[in-house]
C-alpha angles and dihedrals in degrees: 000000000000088000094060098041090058098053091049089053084049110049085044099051089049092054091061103043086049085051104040088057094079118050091073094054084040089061099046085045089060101041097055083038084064087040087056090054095045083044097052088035086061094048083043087058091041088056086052097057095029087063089046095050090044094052085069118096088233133061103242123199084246097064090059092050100050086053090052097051087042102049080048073057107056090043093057088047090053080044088055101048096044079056092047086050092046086054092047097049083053090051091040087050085049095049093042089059091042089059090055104046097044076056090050090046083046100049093042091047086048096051086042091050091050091049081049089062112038077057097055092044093056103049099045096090087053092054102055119135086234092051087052089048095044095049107047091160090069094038088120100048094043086059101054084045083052102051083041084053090052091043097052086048089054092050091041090064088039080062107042081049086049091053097050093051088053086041081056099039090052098055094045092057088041084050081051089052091054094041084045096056096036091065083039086062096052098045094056086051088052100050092046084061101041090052086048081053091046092050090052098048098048086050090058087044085059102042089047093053088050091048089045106054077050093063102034083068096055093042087050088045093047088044092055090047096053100043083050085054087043095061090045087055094055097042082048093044094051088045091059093039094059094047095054083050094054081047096049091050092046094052097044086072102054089040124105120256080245087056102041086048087050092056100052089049089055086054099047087051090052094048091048097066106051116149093026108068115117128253121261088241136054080224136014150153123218107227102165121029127208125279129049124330147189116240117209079236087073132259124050135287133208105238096202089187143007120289113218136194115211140158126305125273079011120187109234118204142187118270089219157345110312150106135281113239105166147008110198137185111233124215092264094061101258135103143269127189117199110204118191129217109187104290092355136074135193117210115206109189144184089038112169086209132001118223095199139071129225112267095024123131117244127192127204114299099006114143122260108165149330131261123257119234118212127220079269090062086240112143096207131166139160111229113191133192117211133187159102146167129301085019091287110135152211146165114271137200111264095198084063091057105042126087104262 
C-alpha cells in the first residue's frame, strides 16, 4: 500500500513539473512572436518608399537611408527569430524530457498495476463467503483480509485510471513535439530567406552608393556650372536693366508732357498695388527667396528675385499692365521677357517660348511664355521686380509685391 501511494505522488508530481515547464517559454515565445510582425510590418512599409523613391529619375539621400534603416531591419528580424528558435530548442529540450518521463511514470504504474493484480488473484480462493462460513474461528480475520481485498481493488482501478491520464498526457506533449518541430522547421526556413534578403539588399546599399558618389560628381559639376549661369543672367539682367533705364531717361526728354505724365501714372498705379499684384503663375512654389544664399558648390550667390517651381508647360503671365521692352536670350539658352511699368520692371526668365513681341502692351495676367522644363522634369524660373524713384532704380523683393 505504501508502495502504491508513493508512486502515485510521484507520477503526479512529475506531470506537473513536466507541464509546468512550458507556459514561461510559451509567453516569451509569443511575445517575440508580436516583435517579428511589427518588425516585418516596418520592412513592409521600407519596400514601399524604397519603390517610390526609386521610381525618380534621380538617387536621392532618402533612399540610402531607407535602405540603411532597412537593412537595420532585416538584421533585428534575423536577431528575433534566432531568439524564437532559441525559445523553441528550449521547448523542444522541455517536451523531449516530458516524453520520457511520462514513459518512466508509465512503465512504473504499469509494473505497480501487474503486482496489483498477482496479488488479487492469489488471494481470491481464500476470500470466498463459504470459506468464511466454514471457518468461524477466522471469521475475524477473513474479514480484515476481505476489507484489505476491497481496498487493494479500489487502488488497482486507481491504477489502471492513473495509467490512462498519463496514456493521454503523453500523446498530447508528443503531439507538442511534432507541433514544436515542426515551427522549428519553419523558422530555420525563414531565416535562411531572410539572410539571402540581407545579403541582397546590402549588395544594393553598396551599388547605390557607388552609383551615388557617381552622380554626386556630375550634380556638383552641373551645379558649378548653373550658378555659374546664375551669376551670367543677372549680369546680363542688370545690363539690360540699365539700358532700358538710359532709354527711359533719354526718351523722357523728347516725350510729350501727355506721355511723361502717362508714365508716372503708370508708376503710382504700380506702386499702389503692392502686395496685391498676382503671381506670374496660376500655380507656383517659392524654392529660393530673395536675398544672399549658400550653394551646396561651394561660396555664396546674390538671388535678385524668387525661384519658383511650377507645373509643368506653365503659362507665365505679367504681373501687370506694361510694355514690353526686351526679349533676351540668357546664358542657358531660354528666354526672358522684361516687361516696364512706368519706373518698374518685372523680369520673367528660362521660358521655353515667348508669346509676346518687344514693344507690345500687356495688361495684367496676359501670357507671355511658357515656362521651360529641365532633364529632371522641374519647370523652374527666377521672376524679378525692379524699381525706384526718379527712375533710378533697384531690385526689389518680390515676396513684398505679390498677393499673399
Amino acid at each position: 500500500m505504501k508502495l502504491g501511494k508513493y508512486v502515485v505522488m510521484l507520477a503526479v508530481a512529475c506531470l506537473v513539473i513536466c507541464v509546468g515547464i512550458l507556459p514561461s517559454n510559451a509567453q516569451d515565445r509569443k511575445q517575440l512572436e508580436k516583435e517579428k510582425q511589427k518588425i516585418e510590418n516596418e520592412i513592409k512599409k521600407l519596400n514601399k518608399d524604397l519603390s517610390a523613391t526609386r521610381k525618380g529619375k534621380t538617387l536621392s539621400n532618402s533612399q540610402l537611408k531607407t535602405l540603411n534603416k532597412k537593412i537595420s531591419q532585416r538584421e533585428k528580424l534575423i536577431k528575433n527569430i534566432n531568439s524564437q528558435l532559441g525559445v523553441l530548442e528550449g521547448q523542444i529540450v522541455a517536451t523531449t524530457d516530458s516524453i520520457a518521463l511520462l514513459k518512466g511514470q508509465i512503465d512504473t504504474l504499469k509494473a505497480e498495476y501487474a503486482r496489483i493484480v498477482q496479488v488479487l488473484y492469489k488471494e481470491r480462493s481464500t476470500l470466498s463467503r463459504i470459506n468464511l462460513v466454514l471457518d468461524p474461528l477466522g471469521f475475524n480475520s477473513s474479514y480484515l483480509r476481505t476489507k484489505y481485498y476491497k481496498e487493494y481493488s479500489r487502488y488497482r482501478r486507481h491504477q489502471a485510471q492513473l495509467i490512462q491520464t498519463h496514456q493521454a498526457e503523453l500523446e498530447n506533449v508528443s503531439y507538442q513535439l511534432v507541433v514544436q518541430k515542426s515551427k522549428q522547421q519553419n523558422l530555420l526556413s525563414q531565416e535562411q530567406q531572410n539572410k539571402k534578403k540581407l545579403d541582397s539588399e546590402k549588395a544594393l546599399k553598396q551599388k547605390t552608393l557607388n552609383d551615388y558618389k557617381k552622380k554626386e560628381q556630375r550634380l556638383t559639376s552641373e551645379l558649378k556650372k548653373k550658378e555659374k549661369q546664375a551669376k551670367q543672367l543677372q549680369a546680363q539682367i542688370q545690363k539690360i536693366i540699365n539700358e532700358e533705364l538710359a532709354k527711359s531717361r533719354k526718351a523722357g526728354k523728347t516725350n510729350t508732357p501727355k506721355e511723361n505724365a502717362e508714365e508716372q501714372e503708370l508708376s503710382k498705379d504700380f506702386l499702389a498695388n503692392k502686395g496685391r499684384l498676382p503671381w506670374p503663375t496660376a500655380k507656383s512654389t517659392v524654392i529660393r527667396e530673395y536675398g544672399r544664399y549658400k550653394h551646396t558648390s561651394g561660396g555664396e550667390n546674390m538671388n535678385y528675385g524668387i525661384e519658383l517651381l511650377t507645373d509643368k508647360g506653365a503659362v507665365v503671365r505679367s504681373v501687370f499692365d506694361g510694355k514690353v521692352t526686351r526679349i533676351a536670350t540668357g546664358p542657358n539658352g531660354y528666354k526672358m521677357v522684361f516687361v516696364k511699368h512706368g519706373n518698374y520692371f518685372t523680369v520673367y526668365t528660362n521660358l521655353e517660348n515667348v508669346a509676346v513681341k518687344e514693344g507690345a502692351e500687356v495688361t495684367t495676367k496676359q501670357k507671355l511664355g511658357t515656362v521651360h522644363t529641365n532633364a529632371e522634369n522641374r519647370a523652374e524660373f527666377n521672376f524679378q521686380i525692379w524699381g525706384g524713384k526718379d527712375a533710378q532704380v533697384e531690385s526689389q523683393n518680390p515676396r513684398s509685391w505679390l498677393a499673399k
